[in-house]
C-alpha positions as a LaTeX table, in Angstrom:
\begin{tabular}{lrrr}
\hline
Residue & $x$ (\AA) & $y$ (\AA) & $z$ (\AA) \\
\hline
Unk1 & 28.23 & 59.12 & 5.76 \\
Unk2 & 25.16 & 57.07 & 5.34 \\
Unk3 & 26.15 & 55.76 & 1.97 \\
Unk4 & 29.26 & 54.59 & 3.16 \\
Unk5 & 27.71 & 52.29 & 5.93 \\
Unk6 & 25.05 & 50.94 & 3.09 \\
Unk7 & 28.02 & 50.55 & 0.77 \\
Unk8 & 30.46 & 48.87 & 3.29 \\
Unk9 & 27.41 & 46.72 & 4.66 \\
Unk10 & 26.48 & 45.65 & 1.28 \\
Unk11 & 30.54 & 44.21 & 0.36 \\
Unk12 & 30.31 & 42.82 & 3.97 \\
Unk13 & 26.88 & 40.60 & 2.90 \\
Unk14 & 29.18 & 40.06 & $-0.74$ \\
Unk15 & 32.23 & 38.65 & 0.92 \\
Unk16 & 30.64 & 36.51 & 3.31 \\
Unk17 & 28.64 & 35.30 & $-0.02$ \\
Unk18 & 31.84 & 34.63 & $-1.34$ \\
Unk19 & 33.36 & 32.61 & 1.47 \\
Unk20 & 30.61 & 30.50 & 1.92 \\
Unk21 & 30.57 & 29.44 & $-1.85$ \\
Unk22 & 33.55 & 28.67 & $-1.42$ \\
Unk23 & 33.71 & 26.76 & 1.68 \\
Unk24 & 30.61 & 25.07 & 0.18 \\
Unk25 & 32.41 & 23.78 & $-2.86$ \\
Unk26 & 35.48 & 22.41 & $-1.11$ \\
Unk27 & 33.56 & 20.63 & 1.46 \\
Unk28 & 31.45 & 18.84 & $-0.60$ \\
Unk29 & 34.59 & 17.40 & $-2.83$ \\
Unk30 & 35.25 & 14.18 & $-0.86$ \\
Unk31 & 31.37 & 13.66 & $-0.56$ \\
Unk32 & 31.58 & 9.79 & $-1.55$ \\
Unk33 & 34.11 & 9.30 & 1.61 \\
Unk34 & 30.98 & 10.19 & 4.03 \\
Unk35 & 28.54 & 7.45 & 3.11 \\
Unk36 & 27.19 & 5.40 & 5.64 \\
Unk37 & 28.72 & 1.96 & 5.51 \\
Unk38 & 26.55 & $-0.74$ & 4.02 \\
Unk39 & 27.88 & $-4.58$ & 4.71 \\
Unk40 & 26.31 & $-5.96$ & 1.32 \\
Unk41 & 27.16 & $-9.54$ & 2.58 \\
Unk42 & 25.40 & $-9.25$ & 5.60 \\
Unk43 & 22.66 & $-7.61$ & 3.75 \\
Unk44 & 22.52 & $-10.43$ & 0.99 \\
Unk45 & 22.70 & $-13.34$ & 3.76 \\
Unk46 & 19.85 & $-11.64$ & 5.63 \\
Unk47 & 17.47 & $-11.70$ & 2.65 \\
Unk48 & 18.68 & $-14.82$ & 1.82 \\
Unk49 & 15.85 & $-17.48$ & 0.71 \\
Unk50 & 17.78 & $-20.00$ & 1.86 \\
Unk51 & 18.93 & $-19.22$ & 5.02 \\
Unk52 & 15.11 & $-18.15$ & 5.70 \\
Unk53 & 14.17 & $-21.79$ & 4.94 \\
Unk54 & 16.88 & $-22.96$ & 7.09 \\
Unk55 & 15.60 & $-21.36$ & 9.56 \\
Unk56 & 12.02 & $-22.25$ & 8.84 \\
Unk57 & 12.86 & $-25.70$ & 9.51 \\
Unk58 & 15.21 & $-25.39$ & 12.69 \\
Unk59 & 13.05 & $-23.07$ & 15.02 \\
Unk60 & 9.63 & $-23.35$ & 16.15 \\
Unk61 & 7.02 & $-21.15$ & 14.75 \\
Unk62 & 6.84 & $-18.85$ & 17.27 \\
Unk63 & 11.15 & $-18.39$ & 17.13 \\
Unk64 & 11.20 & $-18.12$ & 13.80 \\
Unk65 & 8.42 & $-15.17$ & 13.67 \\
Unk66 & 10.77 & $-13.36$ & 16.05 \\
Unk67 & 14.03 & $-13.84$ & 14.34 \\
Unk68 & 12.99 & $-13.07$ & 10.97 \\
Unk69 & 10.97 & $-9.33$ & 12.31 \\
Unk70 & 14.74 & $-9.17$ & 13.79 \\
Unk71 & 16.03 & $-9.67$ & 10.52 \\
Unk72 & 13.58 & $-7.65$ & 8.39 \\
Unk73 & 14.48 & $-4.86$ & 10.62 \\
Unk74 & 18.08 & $-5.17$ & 10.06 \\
Unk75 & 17.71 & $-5.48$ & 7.06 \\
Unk76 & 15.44 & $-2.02$ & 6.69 \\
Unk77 & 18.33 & $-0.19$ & 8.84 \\
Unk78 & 20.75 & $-1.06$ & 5.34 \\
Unk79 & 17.51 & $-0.34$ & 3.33 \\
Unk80 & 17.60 & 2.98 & 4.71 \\
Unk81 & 21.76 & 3.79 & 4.75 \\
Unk82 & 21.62 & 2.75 & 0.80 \\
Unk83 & 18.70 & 5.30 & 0.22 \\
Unk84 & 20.79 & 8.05 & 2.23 \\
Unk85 & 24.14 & 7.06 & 0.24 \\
Unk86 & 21.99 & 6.91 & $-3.42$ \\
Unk87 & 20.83 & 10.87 & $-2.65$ \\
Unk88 & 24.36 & 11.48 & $-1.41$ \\
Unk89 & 25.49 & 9.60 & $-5.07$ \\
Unk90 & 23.05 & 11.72 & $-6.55$ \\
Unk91 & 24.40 & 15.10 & $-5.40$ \\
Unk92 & 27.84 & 14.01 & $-6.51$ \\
Unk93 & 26.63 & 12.98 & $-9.84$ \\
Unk94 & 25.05 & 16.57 & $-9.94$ \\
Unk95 & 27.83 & 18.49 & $-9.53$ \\
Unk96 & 29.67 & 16.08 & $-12.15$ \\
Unk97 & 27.45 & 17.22 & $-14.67$ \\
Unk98 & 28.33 & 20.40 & $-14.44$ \\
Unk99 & 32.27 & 19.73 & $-15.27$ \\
Unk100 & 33.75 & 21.03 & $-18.48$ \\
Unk101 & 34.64 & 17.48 & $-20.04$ \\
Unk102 & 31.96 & 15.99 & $-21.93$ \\
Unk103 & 33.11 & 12.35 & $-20.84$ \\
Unk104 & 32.57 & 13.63 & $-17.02$ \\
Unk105 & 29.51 & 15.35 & $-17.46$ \\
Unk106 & 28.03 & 12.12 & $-19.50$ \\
Unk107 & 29.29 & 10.15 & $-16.11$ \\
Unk108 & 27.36 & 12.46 & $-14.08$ \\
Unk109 & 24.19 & 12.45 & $-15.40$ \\
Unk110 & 24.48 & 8.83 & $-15.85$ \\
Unk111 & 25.22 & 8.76 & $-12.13$ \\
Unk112 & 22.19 & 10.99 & $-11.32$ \\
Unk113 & 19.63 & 8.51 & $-13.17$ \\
Unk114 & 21.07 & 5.47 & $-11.66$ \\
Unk115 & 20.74 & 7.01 & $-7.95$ \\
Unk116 & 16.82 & 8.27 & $-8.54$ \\
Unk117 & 16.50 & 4.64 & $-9.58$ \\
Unk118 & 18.26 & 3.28 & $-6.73$ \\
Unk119 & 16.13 & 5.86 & $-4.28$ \\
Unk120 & 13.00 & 4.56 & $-5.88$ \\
Unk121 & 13.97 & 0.68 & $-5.55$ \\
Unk122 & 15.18 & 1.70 & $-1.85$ \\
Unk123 & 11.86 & 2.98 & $-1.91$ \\
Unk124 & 10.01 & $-0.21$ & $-2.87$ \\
Unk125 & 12.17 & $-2.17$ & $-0.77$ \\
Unk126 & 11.61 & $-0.69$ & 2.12 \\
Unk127 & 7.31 & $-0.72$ & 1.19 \\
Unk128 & 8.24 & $-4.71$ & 0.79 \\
Unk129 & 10.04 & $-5.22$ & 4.30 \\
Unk130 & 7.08 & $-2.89$ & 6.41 \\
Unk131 & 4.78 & $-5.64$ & 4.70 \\
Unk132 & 7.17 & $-8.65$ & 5.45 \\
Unk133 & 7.48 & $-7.03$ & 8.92 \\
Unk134 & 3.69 & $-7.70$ & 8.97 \\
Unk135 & 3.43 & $-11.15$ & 7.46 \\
Unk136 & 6.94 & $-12.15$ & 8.28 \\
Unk137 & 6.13 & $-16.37$ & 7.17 \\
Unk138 & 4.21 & $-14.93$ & 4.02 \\
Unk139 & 6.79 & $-12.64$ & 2.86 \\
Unk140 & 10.24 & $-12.53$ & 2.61 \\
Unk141 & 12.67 & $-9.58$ & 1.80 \\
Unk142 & 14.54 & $-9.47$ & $-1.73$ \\
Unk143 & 18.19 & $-8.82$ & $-1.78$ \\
Unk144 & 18.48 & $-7.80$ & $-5.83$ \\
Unk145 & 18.59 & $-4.50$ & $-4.47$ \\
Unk146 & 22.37 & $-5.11$ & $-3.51$ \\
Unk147 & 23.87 & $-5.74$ & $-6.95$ \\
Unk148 & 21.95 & $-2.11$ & $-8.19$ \\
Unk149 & 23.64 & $-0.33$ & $-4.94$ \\
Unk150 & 27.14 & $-2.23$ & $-6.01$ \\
Unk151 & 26.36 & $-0.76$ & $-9.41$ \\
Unk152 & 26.20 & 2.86 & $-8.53$ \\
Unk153 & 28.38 & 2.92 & $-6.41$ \\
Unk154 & 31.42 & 2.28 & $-8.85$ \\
Unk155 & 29.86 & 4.30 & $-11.18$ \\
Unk156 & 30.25 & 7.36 & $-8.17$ \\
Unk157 & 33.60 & 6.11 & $-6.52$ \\
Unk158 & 34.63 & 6.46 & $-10.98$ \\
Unk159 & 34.26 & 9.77 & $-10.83$ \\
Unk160 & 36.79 & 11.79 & $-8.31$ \\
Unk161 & 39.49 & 9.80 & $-10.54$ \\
Unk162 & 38.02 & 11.21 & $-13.82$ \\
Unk163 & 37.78 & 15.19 & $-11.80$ \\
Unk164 & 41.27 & 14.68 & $-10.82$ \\
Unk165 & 42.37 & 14.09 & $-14.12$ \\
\hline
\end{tabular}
């Protein structure tokens, strides 16, 4: 009798193993439609040098001290949603890698390198707007993250047409 219950316990634990492979792998397939949304021309006119000298001239000091911390902090909130969306790009381009076709699996781990390189400049960019958040009139942010996020993201949005196929 006791070898029944160990047997029937031990296809229990290999069932629900089953199930939740498999509920893993179909609800990670439309991945790329959860990524937080990222408003690259906001992003680009709040790390604009111009508009930062327009506003240099136009408010005192003081106001424009304030408004640019206001915008350096906005502009580290879409910092932050690109580094979440490059690891999410990441884990798609992993599983990519994985497919069958060469031309896919080339795509994937092209995906994967561009996304740890997009993590690391989030990375940097978000070191460079704590220090402009300190020295707001010394620094100023750098938008040239925004065309590398543009980038990858193709590249990823590319791929559920090519796993369809």
């Amino acid at each position: 009798m006791t070898p029944l219950i160990i047997l029937g316990l031990v296809a229990g634990v290999f069932l629900l193993f089953l199930i939740l492979q498999v509920w893993w792998r179909y609800s990670r397939r439309n991945e790329l439609e959860a990524l937080a949304p990222v408003d690259l021309e906001a992003f680009e006119n709040l790390t604009d040098p111009e508009e930062e000298a327009y506003l240099r001239l136009n408010l005192s000091p003081a106001e424009f001290r304030s408004v640019q911390r206001l915008r350096i902090r906005v502009a580290k909130m879409y910092v932050a949603a690109m580094s979440k969306n490059a690891s999410t790009m990441a884990f798609v381009g992993q599983s990519a890698r994985a497919h069958s076709d060469p031309e896919i699996a080339a795509t994937g781990q092209n995906l994967v390198q561009q996304a740890i390189r997009l993590k690391v400049w989030c990375v940097l960019s978000a070191t460079r707007l704590n220090a402009a958040l300190a020295f707001p009139t010394v620094l100023s942010p750098s938008s040239a993250i925004a065309s590398r996020y543009l980038a990858v993201k193709y590249m990823a949005a590319s791929l559920p047409g090519k796993l369809a196929a």
